[in-house]
DRENDO-577662 format. One record per residue (C-alpha): residue number from 0; x, y, z. Coordinates in nm, 2 decimals. Example, Ala and Ser with C-alpha at 12.3 -4.5 7.8 and 13.67 -1.06 7.14 Angstrom:
2
<r k="0" px="1.23" py="-0.45" pz="0.78"/>
<r k="1" px="1.37" py="-0.11" pz="0.71"/>
//
This chain:
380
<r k="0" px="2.92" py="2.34" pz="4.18"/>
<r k="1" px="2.73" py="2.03" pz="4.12"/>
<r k="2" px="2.51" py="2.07" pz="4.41"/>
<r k="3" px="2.44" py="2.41" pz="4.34"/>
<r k="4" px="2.18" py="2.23" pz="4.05"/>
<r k="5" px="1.99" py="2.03" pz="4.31"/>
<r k="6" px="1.93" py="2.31" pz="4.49"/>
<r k="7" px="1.78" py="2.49" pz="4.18"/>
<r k="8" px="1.61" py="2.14" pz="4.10"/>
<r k="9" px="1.45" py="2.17" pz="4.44"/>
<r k="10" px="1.38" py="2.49" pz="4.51"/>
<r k="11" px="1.27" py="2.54" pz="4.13"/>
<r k="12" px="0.99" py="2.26" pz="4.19"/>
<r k="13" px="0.87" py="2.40" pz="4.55"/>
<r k="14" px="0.81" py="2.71" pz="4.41"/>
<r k="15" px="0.64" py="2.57" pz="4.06"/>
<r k="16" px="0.41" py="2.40" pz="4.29"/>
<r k="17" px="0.30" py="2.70" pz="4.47"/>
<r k="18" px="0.25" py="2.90" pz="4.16"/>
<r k="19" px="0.05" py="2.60" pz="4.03"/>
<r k="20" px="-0.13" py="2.54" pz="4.31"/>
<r k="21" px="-0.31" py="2.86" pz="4.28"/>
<r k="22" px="-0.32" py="2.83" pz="3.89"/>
<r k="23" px="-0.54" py="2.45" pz="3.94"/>
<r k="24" px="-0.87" py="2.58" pz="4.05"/>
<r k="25" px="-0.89" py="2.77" pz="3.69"/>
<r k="26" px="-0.83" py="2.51" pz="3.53"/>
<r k="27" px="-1.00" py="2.25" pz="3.64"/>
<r k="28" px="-0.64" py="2.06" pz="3.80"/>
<r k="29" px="-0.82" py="1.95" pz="4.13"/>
<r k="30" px="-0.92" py="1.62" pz="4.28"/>
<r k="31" px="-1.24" py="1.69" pz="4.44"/>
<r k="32" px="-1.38" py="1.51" pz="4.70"/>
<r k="33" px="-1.72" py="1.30" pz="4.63"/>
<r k="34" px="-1.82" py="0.94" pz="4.64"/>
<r k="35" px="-1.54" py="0.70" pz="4.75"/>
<r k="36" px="-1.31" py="1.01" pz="4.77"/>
<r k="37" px="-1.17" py="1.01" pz="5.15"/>
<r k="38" px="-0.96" py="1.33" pz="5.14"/>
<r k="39" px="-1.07" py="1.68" pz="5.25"/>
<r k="40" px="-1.13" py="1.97" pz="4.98"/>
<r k="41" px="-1.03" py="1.98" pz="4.66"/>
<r k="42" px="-0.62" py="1.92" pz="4.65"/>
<r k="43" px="-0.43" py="2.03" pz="4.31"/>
<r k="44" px="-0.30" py="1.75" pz="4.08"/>
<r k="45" px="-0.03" py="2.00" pz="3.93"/>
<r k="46" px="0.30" py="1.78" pz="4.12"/>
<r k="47" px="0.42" py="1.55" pz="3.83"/>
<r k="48" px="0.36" py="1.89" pz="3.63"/>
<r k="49" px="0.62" py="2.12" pz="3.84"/>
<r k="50" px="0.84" py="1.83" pz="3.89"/>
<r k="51" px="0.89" py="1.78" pz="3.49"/>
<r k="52" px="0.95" py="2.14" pz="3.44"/>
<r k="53" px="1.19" py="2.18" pz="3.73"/>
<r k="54" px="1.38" py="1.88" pz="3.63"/>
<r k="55" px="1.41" py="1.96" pz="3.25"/>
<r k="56" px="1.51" py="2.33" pz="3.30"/>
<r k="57" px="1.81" py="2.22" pz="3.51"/>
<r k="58" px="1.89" py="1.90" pz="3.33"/>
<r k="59" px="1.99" py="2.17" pz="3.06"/>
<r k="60" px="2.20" py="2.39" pz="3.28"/>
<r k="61" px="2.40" py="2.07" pz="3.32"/>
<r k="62" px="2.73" py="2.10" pz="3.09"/>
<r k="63" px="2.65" py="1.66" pz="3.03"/>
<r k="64" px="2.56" py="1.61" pz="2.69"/>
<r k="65" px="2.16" py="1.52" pz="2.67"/>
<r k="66" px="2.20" py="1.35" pz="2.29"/>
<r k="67" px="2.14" py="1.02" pz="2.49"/>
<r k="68" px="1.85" py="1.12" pz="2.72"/>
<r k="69" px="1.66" py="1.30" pz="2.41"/>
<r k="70" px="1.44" py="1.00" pz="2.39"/>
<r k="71" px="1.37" py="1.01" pz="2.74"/>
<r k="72" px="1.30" py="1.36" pz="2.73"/>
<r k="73" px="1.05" py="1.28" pz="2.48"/>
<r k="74" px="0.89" py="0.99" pz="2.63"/>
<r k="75" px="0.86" py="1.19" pz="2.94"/>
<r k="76" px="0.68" py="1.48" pz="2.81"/>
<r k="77" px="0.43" py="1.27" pz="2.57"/>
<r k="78" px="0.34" py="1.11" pz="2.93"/>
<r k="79" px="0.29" py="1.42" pz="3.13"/>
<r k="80" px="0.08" py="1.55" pz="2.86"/>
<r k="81" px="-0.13" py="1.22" pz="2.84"/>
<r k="82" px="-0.15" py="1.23" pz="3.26"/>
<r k="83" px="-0.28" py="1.60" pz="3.26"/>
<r k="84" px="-0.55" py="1.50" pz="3.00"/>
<r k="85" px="-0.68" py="1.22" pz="3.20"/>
<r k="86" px="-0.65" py="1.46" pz="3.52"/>
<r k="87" px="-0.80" py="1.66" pz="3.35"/>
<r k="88" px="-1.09" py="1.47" pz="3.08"/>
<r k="89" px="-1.05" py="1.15" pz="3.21"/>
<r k="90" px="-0.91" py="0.92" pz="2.95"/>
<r k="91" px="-0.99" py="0.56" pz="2.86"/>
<r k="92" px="-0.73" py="0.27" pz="3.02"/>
<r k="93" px="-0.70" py="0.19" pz="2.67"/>
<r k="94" px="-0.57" py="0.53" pz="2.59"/>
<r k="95" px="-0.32" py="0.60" pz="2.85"/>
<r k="96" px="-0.16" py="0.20" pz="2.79"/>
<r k="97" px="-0.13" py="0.29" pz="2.42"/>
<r k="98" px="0.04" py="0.62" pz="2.51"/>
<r k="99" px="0.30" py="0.42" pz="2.73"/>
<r k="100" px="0.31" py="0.18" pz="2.43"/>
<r k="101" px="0.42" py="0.43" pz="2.22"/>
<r k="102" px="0.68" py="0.58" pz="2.53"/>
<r k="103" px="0.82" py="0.25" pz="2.55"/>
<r k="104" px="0.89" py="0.17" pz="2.22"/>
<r k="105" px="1.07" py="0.54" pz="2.16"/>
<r k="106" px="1.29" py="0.40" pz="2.43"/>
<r k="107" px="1.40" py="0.12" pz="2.25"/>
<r k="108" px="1.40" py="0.25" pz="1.89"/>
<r k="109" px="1.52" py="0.60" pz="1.98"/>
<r k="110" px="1.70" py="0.59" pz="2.31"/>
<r k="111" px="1.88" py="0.25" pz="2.20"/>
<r k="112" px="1.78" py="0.15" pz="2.59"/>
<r k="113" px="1.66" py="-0.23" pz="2.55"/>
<r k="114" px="1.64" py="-0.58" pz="2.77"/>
<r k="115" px="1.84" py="-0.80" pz="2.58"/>
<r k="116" px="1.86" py="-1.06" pz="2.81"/>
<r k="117" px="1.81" py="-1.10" pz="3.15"/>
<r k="118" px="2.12" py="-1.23" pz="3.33"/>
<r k="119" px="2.27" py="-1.55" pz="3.41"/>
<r k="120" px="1.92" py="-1.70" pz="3.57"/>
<r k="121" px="2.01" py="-2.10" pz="3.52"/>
<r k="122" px="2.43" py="-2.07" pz="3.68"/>
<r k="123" px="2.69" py="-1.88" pz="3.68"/>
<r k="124" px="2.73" py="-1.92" pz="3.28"/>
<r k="125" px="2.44" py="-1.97" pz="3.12"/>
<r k="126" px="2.29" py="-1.63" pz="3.00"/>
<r k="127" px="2.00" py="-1.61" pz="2.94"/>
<r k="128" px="1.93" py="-1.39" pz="2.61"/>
<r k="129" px="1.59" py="-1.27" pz="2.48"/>
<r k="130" px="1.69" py="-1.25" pz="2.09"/>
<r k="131" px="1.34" py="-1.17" pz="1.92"/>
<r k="132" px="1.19" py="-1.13" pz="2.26"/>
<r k="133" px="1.37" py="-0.89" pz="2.34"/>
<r k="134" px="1.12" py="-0.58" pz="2.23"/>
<r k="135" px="0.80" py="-0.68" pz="2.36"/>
<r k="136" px="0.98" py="-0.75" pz="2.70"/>
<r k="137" px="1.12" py="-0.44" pz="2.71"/>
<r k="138" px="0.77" py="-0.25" pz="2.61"/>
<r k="139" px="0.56" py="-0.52" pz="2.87"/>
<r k="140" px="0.87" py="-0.43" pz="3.16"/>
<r k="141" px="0.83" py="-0.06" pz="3.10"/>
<r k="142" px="0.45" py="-0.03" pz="3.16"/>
<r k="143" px="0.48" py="-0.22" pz="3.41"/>
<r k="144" px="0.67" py="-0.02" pz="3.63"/>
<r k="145" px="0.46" py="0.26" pz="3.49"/>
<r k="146" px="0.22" py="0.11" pz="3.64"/>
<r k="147" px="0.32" py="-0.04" pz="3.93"/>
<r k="148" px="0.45" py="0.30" pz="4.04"/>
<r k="149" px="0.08" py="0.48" pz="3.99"/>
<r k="150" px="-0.12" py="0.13" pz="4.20"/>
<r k="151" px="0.15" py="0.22" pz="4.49"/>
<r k="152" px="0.09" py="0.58" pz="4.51"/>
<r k="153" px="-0.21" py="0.51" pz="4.78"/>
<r k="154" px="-0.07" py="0.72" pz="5.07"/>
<r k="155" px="0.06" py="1.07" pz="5.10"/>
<r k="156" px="0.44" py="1.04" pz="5.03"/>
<r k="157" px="0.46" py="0.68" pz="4.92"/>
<r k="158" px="0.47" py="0.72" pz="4.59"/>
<r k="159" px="0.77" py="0.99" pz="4.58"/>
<r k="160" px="0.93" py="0.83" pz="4.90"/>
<r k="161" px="0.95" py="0.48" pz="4.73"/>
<r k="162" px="1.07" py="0.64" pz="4.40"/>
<r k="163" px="1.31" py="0.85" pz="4.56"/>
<r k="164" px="1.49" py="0.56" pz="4.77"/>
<r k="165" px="1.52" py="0.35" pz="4.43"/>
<r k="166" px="1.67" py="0.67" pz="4.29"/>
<r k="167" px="1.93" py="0.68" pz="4.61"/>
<r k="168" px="2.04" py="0.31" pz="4.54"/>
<r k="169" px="2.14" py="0.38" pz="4.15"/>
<r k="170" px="2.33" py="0.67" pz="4.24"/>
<r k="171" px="2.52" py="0.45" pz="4.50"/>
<r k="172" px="2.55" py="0.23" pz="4.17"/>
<r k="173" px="2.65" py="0.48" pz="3.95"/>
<r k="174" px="2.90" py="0.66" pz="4.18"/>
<r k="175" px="3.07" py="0.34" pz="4.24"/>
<r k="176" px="3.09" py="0.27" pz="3.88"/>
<r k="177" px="3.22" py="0.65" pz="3.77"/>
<r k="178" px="2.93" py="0.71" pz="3.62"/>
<r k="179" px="2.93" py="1.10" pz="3.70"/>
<r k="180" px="2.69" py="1.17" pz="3.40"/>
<r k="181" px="2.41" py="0.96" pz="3.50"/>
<r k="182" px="2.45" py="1.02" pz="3.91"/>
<r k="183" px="2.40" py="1.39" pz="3.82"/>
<r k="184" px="2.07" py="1.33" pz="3.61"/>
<r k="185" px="1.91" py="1.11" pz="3.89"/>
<r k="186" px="2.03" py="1.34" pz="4.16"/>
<r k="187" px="1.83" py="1.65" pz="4.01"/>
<r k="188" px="1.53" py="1.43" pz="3.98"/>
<r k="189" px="1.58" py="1.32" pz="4.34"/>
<r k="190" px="1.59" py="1.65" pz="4.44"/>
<r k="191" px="1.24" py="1.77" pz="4.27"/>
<r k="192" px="1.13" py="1.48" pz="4.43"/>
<r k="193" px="1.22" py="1.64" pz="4.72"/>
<r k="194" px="1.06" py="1.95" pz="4.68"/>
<r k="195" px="0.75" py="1.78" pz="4.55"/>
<r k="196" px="0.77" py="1.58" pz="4.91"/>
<r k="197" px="0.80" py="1.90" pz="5.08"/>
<r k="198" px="0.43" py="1.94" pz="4.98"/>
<r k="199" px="0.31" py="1.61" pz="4.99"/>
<r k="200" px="0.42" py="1.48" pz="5.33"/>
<r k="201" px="0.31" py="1.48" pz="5.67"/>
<r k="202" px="0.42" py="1.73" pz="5.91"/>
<r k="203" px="0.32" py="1.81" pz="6.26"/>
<r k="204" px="0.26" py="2.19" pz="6.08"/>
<r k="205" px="0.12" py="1.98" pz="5.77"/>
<r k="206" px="-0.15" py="1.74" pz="5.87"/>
<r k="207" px="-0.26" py="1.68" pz="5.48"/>
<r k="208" px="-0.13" py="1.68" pz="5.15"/>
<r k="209" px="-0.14" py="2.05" pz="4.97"/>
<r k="210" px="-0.04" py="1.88" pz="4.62"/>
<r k="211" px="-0.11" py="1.52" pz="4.49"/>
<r k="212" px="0.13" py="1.35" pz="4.21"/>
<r k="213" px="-0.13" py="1.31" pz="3.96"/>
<r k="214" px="-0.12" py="1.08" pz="3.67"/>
<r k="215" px="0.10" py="1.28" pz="3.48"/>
<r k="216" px="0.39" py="1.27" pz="3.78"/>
<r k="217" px="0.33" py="0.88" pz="3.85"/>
<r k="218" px="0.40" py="0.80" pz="3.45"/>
<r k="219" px="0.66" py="1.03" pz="3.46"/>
<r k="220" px="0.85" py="0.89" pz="3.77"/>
<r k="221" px="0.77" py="0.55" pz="3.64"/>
<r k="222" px="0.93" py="0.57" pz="3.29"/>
<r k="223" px="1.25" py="0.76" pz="3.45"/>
<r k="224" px="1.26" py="0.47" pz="3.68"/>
<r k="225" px="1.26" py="0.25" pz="3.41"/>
<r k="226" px="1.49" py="0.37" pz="3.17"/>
<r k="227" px="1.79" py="0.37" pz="3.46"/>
<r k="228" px="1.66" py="0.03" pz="3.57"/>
<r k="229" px="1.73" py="-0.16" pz="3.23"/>
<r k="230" px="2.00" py="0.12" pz="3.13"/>
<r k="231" px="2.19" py="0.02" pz="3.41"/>
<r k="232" px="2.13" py="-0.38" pz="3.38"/>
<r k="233" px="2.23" py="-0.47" pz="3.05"/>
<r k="234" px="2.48" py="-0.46" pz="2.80"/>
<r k="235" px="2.88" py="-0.60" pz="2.82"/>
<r k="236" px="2.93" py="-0.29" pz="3.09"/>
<r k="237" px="2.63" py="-0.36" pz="3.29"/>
<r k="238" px="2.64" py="-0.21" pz="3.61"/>
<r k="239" px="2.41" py="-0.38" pz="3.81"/>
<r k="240" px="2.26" py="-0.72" pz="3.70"/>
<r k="241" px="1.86" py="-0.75" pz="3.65"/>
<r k="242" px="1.82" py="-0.94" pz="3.91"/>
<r k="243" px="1.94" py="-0.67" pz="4.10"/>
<r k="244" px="1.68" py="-0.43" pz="3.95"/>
<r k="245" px="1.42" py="-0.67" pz="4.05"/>
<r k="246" px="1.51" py="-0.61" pz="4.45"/>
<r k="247" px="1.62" py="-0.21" pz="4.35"/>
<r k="248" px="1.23" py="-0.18" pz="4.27"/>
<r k="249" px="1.09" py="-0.48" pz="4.49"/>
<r k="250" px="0.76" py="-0.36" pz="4.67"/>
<r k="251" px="0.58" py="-0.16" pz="4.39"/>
<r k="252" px="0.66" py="-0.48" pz="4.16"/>
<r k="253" px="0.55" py="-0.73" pz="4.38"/>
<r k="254" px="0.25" py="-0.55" pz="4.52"/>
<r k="255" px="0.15" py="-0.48" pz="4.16"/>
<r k="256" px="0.20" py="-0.85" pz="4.01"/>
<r k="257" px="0.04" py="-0.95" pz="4.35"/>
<r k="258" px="-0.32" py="-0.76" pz="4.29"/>
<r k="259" px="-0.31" py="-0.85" pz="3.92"/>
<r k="260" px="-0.27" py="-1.22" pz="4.03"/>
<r k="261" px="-0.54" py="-1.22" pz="4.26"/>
<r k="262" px="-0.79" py="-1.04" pz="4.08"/>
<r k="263" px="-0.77" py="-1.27" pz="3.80"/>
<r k="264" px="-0.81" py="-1.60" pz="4.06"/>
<r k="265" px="-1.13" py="-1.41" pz="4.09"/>
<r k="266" px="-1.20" py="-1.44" pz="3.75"/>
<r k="267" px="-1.17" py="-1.04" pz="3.72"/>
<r k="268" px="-1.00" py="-0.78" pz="3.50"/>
<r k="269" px="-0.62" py="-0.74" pz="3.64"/>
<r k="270" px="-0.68" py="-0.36" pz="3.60"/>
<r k="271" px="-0.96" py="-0.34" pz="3.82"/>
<r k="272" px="-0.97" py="-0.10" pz="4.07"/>
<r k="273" px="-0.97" py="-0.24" pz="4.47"/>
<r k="274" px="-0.87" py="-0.18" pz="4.81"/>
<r k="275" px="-0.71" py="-0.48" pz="4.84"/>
<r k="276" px="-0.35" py="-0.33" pz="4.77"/>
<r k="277" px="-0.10" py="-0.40" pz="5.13"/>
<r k="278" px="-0.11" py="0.03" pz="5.16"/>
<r k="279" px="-0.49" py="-0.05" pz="5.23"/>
<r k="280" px="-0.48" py="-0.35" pz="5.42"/>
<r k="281" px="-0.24" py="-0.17" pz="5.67"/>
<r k="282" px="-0.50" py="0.14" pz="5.70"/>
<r k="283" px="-0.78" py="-0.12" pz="5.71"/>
<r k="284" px="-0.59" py="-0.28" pz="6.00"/>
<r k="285" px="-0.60" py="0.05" pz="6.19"/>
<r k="286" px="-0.20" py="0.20" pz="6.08"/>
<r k="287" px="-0.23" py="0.54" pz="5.99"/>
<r k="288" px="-0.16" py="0.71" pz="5.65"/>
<r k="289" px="0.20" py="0.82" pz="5.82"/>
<r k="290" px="0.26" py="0.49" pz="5.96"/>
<r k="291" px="0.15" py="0.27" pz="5.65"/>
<r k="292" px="0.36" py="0.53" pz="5.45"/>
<r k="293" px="0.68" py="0.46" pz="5.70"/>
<r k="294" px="0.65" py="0.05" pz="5.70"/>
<r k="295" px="0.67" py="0.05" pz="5.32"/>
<r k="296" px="0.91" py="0.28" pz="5.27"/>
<r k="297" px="1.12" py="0.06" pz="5.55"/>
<r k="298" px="1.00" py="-0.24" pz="5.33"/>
<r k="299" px="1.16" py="-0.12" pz="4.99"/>
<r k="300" px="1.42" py="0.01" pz="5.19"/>
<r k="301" px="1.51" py="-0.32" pz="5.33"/>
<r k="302" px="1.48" py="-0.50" pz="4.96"/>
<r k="303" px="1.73" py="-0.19" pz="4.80"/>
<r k="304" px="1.98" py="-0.31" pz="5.09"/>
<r k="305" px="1.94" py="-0.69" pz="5.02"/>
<r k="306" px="1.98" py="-0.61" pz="4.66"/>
<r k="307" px="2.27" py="-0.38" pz="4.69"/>
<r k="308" px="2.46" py="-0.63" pz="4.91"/>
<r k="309" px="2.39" py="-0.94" pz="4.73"/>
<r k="310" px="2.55" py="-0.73" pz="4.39"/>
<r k="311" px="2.90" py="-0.62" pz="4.58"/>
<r k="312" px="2.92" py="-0.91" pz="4.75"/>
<r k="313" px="2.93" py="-1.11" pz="4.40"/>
<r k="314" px="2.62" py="-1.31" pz="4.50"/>
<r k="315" px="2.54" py="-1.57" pz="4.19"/>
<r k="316" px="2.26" py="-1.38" pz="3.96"/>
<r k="317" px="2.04" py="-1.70" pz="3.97"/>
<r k="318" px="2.07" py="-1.73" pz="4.35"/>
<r k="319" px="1.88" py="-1.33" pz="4.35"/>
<r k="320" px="1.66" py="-1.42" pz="4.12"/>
<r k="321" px="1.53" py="-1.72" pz="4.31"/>
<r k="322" px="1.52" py="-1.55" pz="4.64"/>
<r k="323" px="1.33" py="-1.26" pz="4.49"/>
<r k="324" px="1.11" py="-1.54" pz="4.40"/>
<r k="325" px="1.06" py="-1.62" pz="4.73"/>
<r k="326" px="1.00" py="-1.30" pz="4.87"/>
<r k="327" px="0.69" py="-1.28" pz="4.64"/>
<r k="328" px="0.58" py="-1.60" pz="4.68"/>
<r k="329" px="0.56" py="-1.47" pz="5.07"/>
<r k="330" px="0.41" py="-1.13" pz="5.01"/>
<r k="331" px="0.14" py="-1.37" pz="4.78"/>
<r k="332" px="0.08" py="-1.52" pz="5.10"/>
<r k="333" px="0.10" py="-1.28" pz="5.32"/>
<r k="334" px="-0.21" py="-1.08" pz="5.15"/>
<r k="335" px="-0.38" py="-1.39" pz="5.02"/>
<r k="336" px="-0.42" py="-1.44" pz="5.45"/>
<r k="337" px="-0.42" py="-1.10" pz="5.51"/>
<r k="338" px="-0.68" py="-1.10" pz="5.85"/>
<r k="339" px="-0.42" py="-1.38" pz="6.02"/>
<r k="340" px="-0.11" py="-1.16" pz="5.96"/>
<r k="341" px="-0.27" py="-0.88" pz="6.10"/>
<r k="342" px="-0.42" py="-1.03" pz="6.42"/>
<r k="343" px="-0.09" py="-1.22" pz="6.44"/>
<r k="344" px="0.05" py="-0.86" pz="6.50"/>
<r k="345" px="-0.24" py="-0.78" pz="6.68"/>
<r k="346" px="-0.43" py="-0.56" pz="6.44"/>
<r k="347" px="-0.76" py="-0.68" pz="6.31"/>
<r k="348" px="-0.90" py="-0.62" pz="6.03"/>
<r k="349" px="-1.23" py="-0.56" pz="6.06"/>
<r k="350" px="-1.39" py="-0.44" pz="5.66"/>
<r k="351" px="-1.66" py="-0.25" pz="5.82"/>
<r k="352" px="-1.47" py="-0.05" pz="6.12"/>
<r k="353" px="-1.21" py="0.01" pz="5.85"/>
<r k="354" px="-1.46" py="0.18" pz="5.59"/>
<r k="355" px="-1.47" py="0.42" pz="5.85"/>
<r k="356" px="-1.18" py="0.46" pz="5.96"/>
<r k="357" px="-1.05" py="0.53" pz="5.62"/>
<r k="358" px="-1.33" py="0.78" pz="5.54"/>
<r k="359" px="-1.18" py="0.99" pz="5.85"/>
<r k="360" px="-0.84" py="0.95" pz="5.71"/>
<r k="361" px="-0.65" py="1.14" pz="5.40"/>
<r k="362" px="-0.45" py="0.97" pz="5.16"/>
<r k="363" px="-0.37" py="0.91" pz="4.77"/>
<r k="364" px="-0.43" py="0.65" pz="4.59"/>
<r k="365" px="-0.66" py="0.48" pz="4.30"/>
<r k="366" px="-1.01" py="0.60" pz="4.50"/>
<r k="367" px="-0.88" py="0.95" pz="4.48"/>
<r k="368" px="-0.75" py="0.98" pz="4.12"/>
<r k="369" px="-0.92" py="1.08" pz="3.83"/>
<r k="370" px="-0.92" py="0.88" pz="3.54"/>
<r k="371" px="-0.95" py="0.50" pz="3.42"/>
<r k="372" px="-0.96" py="0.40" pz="3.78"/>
<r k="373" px="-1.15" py="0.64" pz="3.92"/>
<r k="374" px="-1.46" py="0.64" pz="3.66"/>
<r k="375" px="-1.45" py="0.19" pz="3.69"/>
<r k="376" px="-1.49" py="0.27" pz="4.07"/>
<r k="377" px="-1.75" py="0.49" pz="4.01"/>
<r k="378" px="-1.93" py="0.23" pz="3.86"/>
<r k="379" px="-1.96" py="-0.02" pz="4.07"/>
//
């Protein structure tokens, strides 16, 4: 019975994207090609829209009480509408941060779904609790993976690929738990996912994306990946620790914290735009939108397993935590000396040839979107 919902969930979204696919060029839902823009025609922005809808209208088919997801409901559809403006008008950065403010904070204050501490990070006993801290954190964690999901959706599929895979690993979590209730919610939002996907991948009959994510689906995929994140990592009943959620959600984070680090060595703003992000290395370095797609999603694929393991194996919290540590301090590296990795693999990167190269490629990302990022490119 259950699966008969993800199949509505799917096939619901497929076929809300084709309606709204032909609905965007009325209303002005496109990404057009033009200056920096590297993709072909003008592509709808309408999939965060039909894979909100989808997942709403089947989350209430669902007999599991909602009382607890209202908030999340809420937050959600305050985002989508603030993505389709900015689609849309093009807000101001400081606009769409104040709007996730505001999505954040109903999640703690309305939803009850807060970071109160964050494990045992010194040994096996010593908690670590946040006491006054504990709101801002929560409101400073939940942009960021707002955030962090919207800089890695650079490349046809990453985005939705990467978010469903992290949706895949807290199902495993809550199934082994016998948490029934929240495996169902995440499994109908895998499965517009999946018929976003459908649309947004590369095929041998699909050689470009016909819809893009838009603002309005990264917030929204980014908040729902939040929510379950801290939902699942704190309280006396936890069901995964947060140093688990760290390796759950490892590549957007650290990719994200990564450009914000080194734009501010540069002495810039941490929320300016760049092509300096790994998905654009790897296409500078010759990979292809597929390929650079496939290598991250084995990436974050590879981080969900080490996290997953290290949790039902009863690895110590701290010992996690550290070795997440690690792993950023060598993805740092690893861009900071970008060139040397690359011809170590024997790709060069070469900024001029890949200019080109990427102007006769397609793919999503910052230089496509509309909005904050797209009018500070614009500038320079």
């Amino acid at each position: 019975m259950y699966f008969l919902y993800f199949i509505i969930a799917f096939g619901m979204t497929l076929q809300l994207l084709l309606v709204l696919r032909g609905l965007a060029p009325k209303i002005g839902l496109l990404d057009a090609p033009g200056g920096r823009k590297a993709h072909t025609g003008a592509i709808p922005l309408v999939g965060g829209l039909g894979m909100f809808i989808a997942f709403c209208f089947t989350l209430l088919m669902l007999e599991h009480p909602i009382g607890e997801l209202r908030a999340l409901l809420a937050g959600a559809t305050l985002l989508v509408i603030t993505g389709v403006m900015d689609d849309l008008h093009e807000l101001s950065s400081s606009a769409r941060f104040a709007v996730q403010i505001i999505a954040s904070l109903m999640m703690v204050y309305w939803g009850g779904v807060e970071l109160t501490d964050l494990g045992y990070l010194v040994s096996s006993d010593g908690l670590v609790e946040l006491g006054w801290f504990s709101v801002p954190l929560t409101v400073f964690a939940t942009v960021g993976v707002i955030n962090a999901l919207n800089m890695i959706d650079g490349v046809d599929g990453l985005a939705g690929s990467v978010t469903a895979l992290t949706l895949v690993t807290l199902i495993v979590v809550a199934l082994t738990a016998g948490d029934i209730g929240s495996s169902m919610v995440l499994g109908l939002l895998l499965a517009a996912i999946g018929g976003f996907l459908v649309l947004n991948l590369r095929f041998p009959w699909q050689p470009r994306a016909r819809v893009f994510m838009g603002d309005a689906g990264s917030m929204f995929l980014g908040l729902m990946l939040a929510w379950f994140l801290i939902d699942f990592s704190q309280g006396e009943q936890r069901l995964i620790s947060p140093a688990t959620a760290l390796w759950l959600l490892g590549v957007p984070l650290i990719d994200t914290v990564t450009m914000m680090l080194r734009r501010m060595l540069k002495r810039r703003s941490p929320f300016e735009p760049d092509r300096e992000h790994f998905h654009h290395v790897l296409m500078l370095a010759g990979f292809s939108p597929l390929k650079t797609m496939l290598i991250m999603v084995v990436g974050s694929a590879t981080m969900a397993i080490i996290g997953l393991a290290g949790h039902y194996q009863g690895v110590p919290e701290w010992v996690m935590f550290y070795g997440f540590l690690l792993v950023f301090a060598a993805y740092f590296l690893m861009i900071q000396y970008a060139w040397k990795v690359m011809r170590f693999l024997k790709h060069s990167i070469n900024r001029r040839q890949g200019e080109r190269r990427l102007a006769n490629q397609t793919f999503q990302g910052p230089d496509r979107r509309s909005g904050a990022d797209r009018r500070a490119r614009d500038k320079r």
